[in-house]
N, C-alpha and C positions, 0 to 999 in steps of 0.2 A: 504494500500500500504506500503510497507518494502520502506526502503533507496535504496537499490538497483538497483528499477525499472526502467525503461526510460534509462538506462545509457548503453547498447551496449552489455550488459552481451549475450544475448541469440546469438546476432549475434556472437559475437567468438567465444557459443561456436561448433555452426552451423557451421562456419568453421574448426573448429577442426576435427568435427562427420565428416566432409566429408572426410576432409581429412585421416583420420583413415578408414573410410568405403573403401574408394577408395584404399589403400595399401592390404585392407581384401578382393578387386574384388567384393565389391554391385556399384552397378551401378545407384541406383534411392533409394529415401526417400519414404517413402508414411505416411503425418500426419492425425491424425484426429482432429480436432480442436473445443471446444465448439463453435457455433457461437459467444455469446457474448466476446471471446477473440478477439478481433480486434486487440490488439495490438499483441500478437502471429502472427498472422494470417498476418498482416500487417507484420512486418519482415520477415516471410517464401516468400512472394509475394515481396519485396522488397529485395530479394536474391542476384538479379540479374541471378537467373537459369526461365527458364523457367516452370513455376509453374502452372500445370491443377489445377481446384478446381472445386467444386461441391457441392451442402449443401443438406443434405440428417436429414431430421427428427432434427433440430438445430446442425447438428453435421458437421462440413466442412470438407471434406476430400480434402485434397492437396497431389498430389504428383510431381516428379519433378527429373529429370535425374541430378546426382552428378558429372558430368562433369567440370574440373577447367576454366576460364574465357577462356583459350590459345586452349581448346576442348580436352584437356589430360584426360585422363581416371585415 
């Protein structure tokens, strides 16, 4: 484990991606996630977007409409 980890990094920069996506008109993420990443996995699910998932051969696939808290595109 690097110093980095646990500390919110990936969440900001999720909100970022979205927000940049959303200015470019994508409208949904779609990850594919090793299963053993829980913690990836747990932040994408912990978005607060509503996040399908599905585990296909160890590999989770999530995806999830990029829509802001307020339902703005």
């Amino acid at each position: 484990l690097d110093d980095y980890q646990g500390r919110g990094i990936a969440t900001i920069l999720l909100k970022h991606l979205c927000a940049i996506a959303r200015a470019l008109g994508v409208s949904e993420f779609t990850a594919n996630v090793l299963g053993g990443n829980r913690k990836m996995i747990e932040v994408l699910i912990s978005s607060g977007f509503a996040v399908r998932h599905m585990l296909d051969s160890g590999i989770t696939r999530l995806s999830f409409q990029i829509q802001d808290h307020e339902g703005h595109r």
